[in-house]
C-alpha positions as CSV (number, residue, x, y, z in Angstrom):
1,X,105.5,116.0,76.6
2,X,102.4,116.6,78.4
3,X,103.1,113.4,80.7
4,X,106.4,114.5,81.5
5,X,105.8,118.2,82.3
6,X,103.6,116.7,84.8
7,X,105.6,114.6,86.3
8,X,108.5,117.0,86.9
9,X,105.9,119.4,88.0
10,X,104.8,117.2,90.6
11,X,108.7,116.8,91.9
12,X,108.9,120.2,92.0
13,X,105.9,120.3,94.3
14,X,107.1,117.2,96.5
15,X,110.4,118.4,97.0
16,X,109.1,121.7,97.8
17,X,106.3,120.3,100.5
18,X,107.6,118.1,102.9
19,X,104.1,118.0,104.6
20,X,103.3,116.2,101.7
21,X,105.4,113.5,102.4
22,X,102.4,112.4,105.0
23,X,100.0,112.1,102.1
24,X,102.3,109.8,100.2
25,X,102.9,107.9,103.0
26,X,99.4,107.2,103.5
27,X,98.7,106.6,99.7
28,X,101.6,104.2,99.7
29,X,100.5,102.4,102.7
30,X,97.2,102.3,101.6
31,X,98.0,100.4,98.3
32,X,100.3,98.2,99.9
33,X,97.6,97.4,102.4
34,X,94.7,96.7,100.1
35,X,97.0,94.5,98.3
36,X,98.3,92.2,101.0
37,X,94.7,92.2,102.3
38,X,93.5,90.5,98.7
39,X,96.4,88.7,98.6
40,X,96.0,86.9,102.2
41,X,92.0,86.2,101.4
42,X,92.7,84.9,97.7
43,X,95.0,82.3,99.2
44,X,92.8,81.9,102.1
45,X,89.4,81.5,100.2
46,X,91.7,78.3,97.3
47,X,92.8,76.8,100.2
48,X,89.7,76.7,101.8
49,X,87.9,75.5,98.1
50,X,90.7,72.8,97.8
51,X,90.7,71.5,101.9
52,X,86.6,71.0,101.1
53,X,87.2,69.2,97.9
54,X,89.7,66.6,99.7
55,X,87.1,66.4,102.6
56,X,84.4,64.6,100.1
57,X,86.2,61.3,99.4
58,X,86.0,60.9,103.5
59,X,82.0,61.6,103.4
60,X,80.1,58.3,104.4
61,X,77.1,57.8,106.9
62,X,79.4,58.9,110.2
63,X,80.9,61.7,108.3
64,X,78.4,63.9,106.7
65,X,79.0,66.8,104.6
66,X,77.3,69.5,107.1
67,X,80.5,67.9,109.3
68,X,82.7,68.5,106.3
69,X,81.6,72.2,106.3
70,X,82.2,72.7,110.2
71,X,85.9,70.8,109.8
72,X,86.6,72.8,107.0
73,X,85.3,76.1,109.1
74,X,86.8,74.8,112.5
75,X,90.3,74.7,110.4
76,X,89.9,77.9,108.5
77,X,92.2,79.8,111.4
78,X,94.8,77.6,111.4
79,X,94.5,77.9,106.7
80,X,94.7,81.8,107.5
81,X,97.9,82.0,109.5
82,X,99.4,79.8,107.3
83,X,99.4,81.9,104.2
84,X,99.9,85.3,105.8
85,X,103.6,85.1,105.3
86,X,103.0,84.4,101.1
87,X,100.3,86.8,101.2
88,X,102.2,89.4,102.9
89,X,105.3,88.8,100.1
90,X,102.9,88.8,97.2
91,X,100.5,92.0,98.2
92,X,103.7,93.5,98.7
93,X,104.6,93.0,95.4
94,X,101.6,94.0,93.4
95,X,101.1,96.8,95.6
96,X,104.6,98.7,94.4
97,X,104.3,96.9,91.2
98,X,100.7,98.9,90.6
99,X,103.1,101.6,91.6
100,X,105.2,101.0,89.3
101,X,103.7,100.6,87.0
102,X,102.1,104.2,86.8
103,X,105.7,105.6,87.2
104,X,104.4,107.0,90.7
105,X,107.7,104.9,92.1
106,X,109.7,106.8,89.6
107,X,108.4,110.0,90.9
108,X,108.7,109.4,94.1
109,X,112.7,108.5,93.9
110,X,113.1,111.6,91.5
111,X,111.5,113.4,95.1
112,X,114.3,112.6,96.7
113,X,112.0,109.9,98.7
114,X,114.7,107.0,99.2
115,X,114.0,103.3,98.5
116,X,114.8,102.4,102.3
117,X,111.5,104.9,103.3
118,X,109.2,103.5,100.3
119,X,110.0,100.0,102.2
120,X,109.3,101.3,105.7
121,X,106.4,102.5,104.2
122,X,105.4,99.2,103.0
123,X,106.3,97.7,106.1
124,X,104.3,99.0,108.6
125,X,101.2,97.6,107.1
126,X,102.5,94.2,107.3
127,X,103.0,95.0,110.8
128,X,99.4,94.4,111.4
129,X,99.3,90.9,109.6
130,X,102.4,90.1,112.3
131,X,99.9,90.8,115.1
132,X,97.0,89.3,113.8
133,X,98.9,85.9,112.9
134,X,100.4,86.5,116.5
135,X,96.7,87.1,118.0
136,X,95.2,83.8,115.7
137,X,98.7,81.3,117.4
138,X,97.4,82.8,120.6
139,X,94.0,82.9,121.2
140,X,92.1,81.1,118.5
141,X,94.1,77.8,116.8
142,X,94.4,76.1,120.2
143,X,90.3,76.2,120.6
144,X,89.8,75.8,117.0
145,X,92.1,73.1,116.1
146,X,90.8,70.8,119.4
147,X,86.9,71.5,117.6
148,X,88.3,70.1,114.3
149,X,90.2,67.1,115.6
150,X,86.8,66.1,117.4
151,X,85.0,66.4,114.4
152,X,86.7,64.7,112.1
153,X,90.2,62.5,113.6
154,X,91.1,60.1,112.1
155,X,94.3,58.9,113.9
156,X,91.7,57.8,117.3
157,X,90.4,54.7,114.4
158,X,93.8,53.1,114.6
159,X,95.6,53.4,118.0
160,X,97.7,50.8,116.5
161,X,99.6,53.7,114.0
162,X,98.7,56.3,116.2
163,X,101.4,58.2,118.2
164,X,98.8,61.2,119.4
165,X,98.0,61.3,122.9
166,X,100.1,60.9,125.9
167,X,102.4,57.8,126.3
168,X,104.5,57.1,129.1
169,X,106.5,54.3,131.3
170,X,105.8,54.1,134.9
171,X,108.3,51.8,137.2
172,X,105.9,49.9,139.7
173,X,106.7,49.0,142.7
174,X,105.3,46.8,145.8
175,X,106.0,46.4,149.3
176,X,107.5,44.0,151.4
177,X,106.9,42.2,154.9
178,X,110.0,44.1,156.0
179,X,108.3,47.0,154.9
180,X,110.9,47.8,152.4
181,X,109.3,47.9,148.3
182,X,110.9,45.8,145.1
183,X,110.7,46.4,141.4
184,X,107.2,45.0,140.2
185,X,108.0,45.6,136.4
186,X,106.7,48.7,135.0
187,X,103.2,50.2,133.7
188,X,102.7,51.4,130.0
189,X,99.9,54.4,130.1
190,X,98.3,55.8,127.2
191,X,96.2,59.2,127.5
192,X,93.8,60.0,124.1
193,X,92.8,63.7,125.4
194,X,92.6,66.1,128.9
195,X,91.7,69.6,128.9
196,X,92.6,72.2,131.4
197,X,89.3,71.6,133.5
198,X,90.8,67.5,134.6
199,X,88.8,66.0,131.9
200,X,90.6,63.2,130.5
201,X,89.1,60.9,127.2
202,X,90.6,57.4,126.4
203,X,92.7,55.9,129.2
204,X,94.7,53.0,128.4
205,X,97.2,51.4,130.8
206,X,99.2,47.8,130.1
207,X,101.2,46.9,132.8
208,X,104.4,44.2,132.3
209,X,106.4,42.1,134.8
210,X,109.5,42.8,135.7
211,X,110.5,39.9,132.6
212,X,108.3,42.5,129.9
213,X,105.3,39.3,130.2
214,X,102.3,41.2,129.5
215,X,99.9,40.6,133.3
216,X,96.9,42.9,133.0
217,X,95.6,45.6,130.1
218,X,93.0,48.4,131.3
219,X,90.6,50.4,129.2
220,X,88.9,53.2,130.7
221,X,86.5,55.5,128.4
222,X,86.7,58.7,130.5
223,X,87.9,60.2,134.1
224,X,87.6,63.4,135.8
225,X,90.0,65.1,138.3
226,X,89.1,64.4,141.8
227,X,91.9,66.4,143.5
228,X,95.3,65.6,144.5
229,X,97.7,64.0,148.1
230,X,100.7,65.4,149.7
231,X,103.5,62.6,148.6
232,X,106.5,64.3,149.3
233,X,107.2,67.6,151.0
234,X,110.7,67.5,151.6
235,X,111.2,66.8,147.8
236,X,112.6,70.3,145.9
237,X,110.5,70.1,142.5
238,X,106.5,71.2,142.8
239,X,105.4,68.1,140.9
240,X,107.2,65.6,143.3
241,X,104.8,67.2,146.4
242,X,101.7,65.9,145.1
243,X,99.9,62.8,143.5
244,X,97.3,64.0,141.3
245,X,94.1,61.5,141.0
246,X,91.8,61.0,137.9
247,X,88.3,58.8,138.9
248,X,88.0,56.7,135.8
249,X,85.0,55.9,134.6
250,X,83.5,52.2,132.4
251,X,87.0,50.4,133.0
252,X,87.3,46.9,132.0
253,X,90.7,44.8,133.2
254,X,92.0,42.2,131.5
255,X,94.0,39.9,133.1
256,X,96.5,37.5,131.6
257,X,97.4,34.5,133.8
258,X,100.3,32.1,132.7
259,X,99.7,30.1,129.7
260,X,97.7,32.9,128.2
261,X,94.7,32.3,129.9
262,X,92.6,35.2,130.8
263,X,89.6,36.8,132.8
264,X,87.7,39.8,132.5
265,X,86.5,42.4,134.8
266,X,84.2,45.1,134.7
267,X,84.1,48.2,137.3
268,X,81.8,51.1,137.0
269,X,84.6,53.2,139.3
270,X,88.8,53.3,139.3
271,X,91.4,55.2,140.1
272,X,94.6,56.8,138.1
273,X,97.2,58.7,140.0
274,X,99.7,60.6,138.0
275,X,102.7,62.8,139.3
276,X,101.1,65.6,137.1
277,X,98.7,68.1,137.8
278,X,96.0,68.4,135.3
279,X,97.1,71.9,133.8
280,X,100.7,69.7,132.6
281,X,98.4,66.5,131.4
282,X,96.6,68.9,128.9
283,X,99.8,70.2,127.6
284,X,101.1,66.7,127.3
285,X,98.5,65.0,125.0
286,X,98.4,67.9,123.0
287,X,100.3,68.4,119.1
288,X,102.8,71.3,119.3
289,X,101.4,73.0,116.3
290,X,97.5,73.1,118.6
291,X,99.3,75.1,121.6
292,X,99.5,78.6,121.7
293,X,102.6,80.2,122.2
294,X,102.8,80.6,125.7
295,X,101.4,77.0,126.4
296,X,104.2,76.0,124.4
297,X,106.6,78.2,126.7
298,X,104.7,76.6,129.5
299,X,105.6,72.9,128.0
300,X,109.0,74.0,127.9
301,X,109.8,74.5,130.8
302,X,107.6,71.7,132.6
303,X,110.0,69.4,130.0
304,X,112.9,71.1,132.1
305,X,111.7,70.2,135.0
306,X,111.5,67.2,134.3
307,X,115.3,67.3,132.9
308,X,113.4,66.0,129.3
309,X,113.4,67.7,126.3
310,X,110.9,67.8,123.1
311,X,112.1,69.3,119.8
312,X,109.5,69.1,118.2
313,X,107.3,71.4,121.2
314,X,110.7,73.5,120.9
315,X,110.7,74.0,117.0
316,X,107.1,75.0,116.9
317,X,107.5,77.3,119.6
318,X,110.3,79.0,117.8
319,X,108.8,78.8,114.5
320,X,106.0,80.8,116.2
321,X,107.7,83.2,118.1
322,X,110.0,84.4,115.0
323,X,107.2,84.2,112.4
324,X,106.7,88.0,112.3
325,X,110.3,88.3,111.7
326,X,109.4,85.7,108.6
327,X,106.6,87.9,107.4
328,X,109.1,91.1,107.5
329,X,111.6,89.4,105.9
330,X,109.4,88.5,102.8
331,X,108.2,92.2,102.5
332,X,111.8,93.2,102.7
333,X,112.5,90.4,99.3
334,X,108.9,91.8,98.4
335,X,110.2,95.3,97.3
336,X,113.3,94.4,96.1
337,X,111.8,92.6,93.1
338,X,109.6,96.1,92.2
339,X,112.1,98.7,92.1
340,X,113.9,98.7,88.7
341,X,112.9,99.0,85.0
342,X,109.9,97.1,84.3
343,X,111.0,96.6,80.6
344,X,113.9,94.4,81.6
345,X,110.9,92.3,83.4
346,X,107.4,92.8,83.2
347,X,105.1,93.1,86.9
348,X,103.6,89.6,85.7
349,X,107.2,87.5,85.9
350,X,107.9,89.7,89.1
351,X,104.7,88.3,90.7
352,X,105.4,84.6,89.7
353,X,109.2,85.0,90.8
354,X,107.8,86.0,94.2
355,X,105.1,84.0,94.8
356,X,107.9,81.0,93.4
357,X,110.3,82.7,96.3
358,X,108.0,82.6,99.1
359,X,107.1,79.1,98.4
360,X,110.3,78.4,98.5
361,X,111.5,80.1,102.0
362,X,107.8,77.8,103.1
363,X,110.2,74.7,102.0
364,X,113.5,75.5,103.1
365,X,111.7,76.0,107.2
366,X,110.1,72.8,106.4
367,X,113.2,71.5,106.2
368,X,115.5,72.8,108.3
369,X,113.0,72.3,110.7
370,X,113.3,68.2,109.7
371,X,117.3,68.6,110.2
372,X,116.6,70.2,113.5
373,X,114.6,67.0,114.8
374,X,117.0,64.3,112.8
375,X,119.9,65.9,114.3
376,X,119.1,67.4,117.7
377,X,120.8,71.1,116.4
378,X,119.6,74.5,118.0
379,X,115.5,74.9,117.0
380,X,116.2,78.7,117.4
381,X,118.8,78.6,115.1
382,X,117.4,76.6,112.8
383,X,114.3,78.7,112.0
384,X,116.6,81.8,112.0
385,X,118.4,81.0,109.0
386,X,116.2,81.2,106.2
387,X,115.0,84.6,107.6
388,X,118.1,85.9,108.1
389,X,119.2,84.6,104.6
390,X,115.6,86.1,102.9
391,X,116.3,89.5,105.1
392,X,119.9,90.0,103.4
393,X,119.3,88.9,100.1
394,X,116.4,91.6,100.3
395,X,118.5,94.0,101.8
396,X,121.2,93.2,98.3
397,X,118.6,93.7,95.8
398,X,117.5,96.6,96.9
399,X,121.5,98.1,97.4
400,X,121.4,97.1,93.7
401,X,118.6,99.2,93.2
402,X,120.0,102.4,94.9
């Protein structure tokens, strides 16, 4: 009797304060904050425990475990933004759930506080998780990532699997007595790494008559940028003006003669000219998940220019660009498990039901995301789907709720 004289004295009181209505806000958001915030870290802090415990079968002489720490550290970023979006469903949910589990929810709603203004509540402080996995794809995986992958990368032992780096075909050509050129089969080039400064790592180029025989193979270790020509002024796309020139440096040529014999030659100094300037190179031998969101903006529209097109640059930039929609959308599912009787379910089940959910909606973008690549569909509208279909299955559990 006591517990309930209380409560109804306290709705008396709300519904008689609306000024009060700021203190409840701020308790509410408070809660909801503290829990996404332990939420976040607790996933954060396994992940990190699990990543080191993979990272001790690789230990040997080259690969100490003080590098182990520094991978593990260098990655951490990249482990953080990853779970904000199931951290953010699953503070969310213990949060209210704490709530409701003192009946405060039940007081609230007796107020006359609607559901929809308990979830705005909620909301906003997921808002700052959105801008801090906004701030981390911006400014910090792009340096962090590049420190892990010289650390420990293990895709530069076997170039023979490896697909990282830049590839492309260049059509050769050579000039005449008449002064006119003719095809002079076509160069395969291989890029390992370039940074925004001109800096370029592991150059390989193999270059192939015009019947595909393999004539000459080129290994350079390193090149800088050493500035760039006029090629082409009259031509109506930037990138067509200019040759761009790399000095390479430690080369050694191979050259195949016919019956597969072959000489070798060593030259401190070489040249590689490329119809790219170095700001495009960088972005080129680069993974779409290690660029931020405006280099991969950048990429897509150098890919225009070039009339090309790379979905897998385009999913991750749309993936990026819509997670904090993601992140809302997961709150919105987040609330809609708390409100109702907790005897038909207890907080516990609710909890495993979420986390359960939001590694779900982690699956289903996985794989649209695959069905975007295989099939060539819309990347934007891919990655819209599942939050569209999490926001309105949140929005229908909580109309349940009303």
């Amino acid at each position: 009797m006591r517990s309930l004289f209380s409560k109804s004295l306290a709705t008396e009181q709300l519904s008689k304060m609306p000024s009060n209505l700021k203190v409840l806000s701020r308790y509410v958001k408070l809660n909801a904050l503290l829990a996404i915030v332990g939420a976040v870290v607790g996933l954060w802090a396994l992940q990190l425990v699990f990543s080191y415990l993979s990272e001790l079968d690789s230990l040997d002489d080259s690969y100490t475990m003080s590098e182990a720490i520094k991978y593990i550290f260098y990655r951490s970023p990249y482990f953080l933004e990853q779970f904000i979006p199931t951290g953010a469903l699953l503070g969310a949910v213990v949060g209210l759930g704490l709530l409701a589990n003192k009946s405060e929810l039940v007081v609230m709603r007796a107020a006359g506080v609607s559901v929809y203004r308990i979830v705005g509540w909620v909301l906003q402080p997921a808002l700052i998780f959105v801008l801090l996995a906004l701030a981390i794809n911006q400014f910090v995986l792009p340096q962090s990532n590049q420190l892990a992958k010289e650390i420990n990368d293990a895709d530069s032992r076997s170039l023979v699997t490896s697909v990282h780096g830049y590839w492309t075909v260049q059509p050769r050509f050579e000039s005449t007595e008449d002064g006119s050129t003719k095809p002079d089969g076509s160069d395969i080039l291989y890029i390992d790494y370039a940074d925004v400064k001109g800096n370029i790592g592991e150059v390989k180029r193999w270059h192939l008559d015009n019947n595909g025989n393999l004539q000459t193979a080129i290994h350079a270790e390193d090149g800088q940028y050493i500035g760039r020509e006029p090629l082409d002024t009259t031509s109506s796309k930037l990138s067509e003006q200019y040759r761009y020139e790399w000095q390479l440096n430690n080369m050694t040529k191979l050259n195949i003669n016919q019956g597969f014999e072959s000489s070798q030659a060593i030259s401190p100094l070489d040249t590689l000219s490329l119809p790219f300037a170095p700001e495009s190179v960088y972005l080129l031998t680069r993974k779409a998940e290690d660029l931020s969101l405006t280099q991969l903006y950048e990429h897509r529209q150098f890919m225009r220019q070039q009339d090309q097109r790379s979905l897998s640059h385009e999913l991750a930039f749309w993936q990026k660009l819509l997670s904090p929609l993601s992140i809302l959308s997961l709150v919105i599912v987040a609330c809609s498990f708390v409100f109702g009787s907790l005897r038909t379910h207890s907080l516990g089940l609710r909890i495993v039901v979420a986390l359960l959910f939001g590694l779900l909606f982690s699956y289903v973008q996985d794989l649209v995301g695959f069905v975007s690549l295989a099939t060539g569909f819309s990347p934007m509208l891919m990655v819209l789907l599942p939050i569209i279909g999490s926001a309105i299955l949140g929005w229908y559990l909580l109309k349940r709720q009303m």
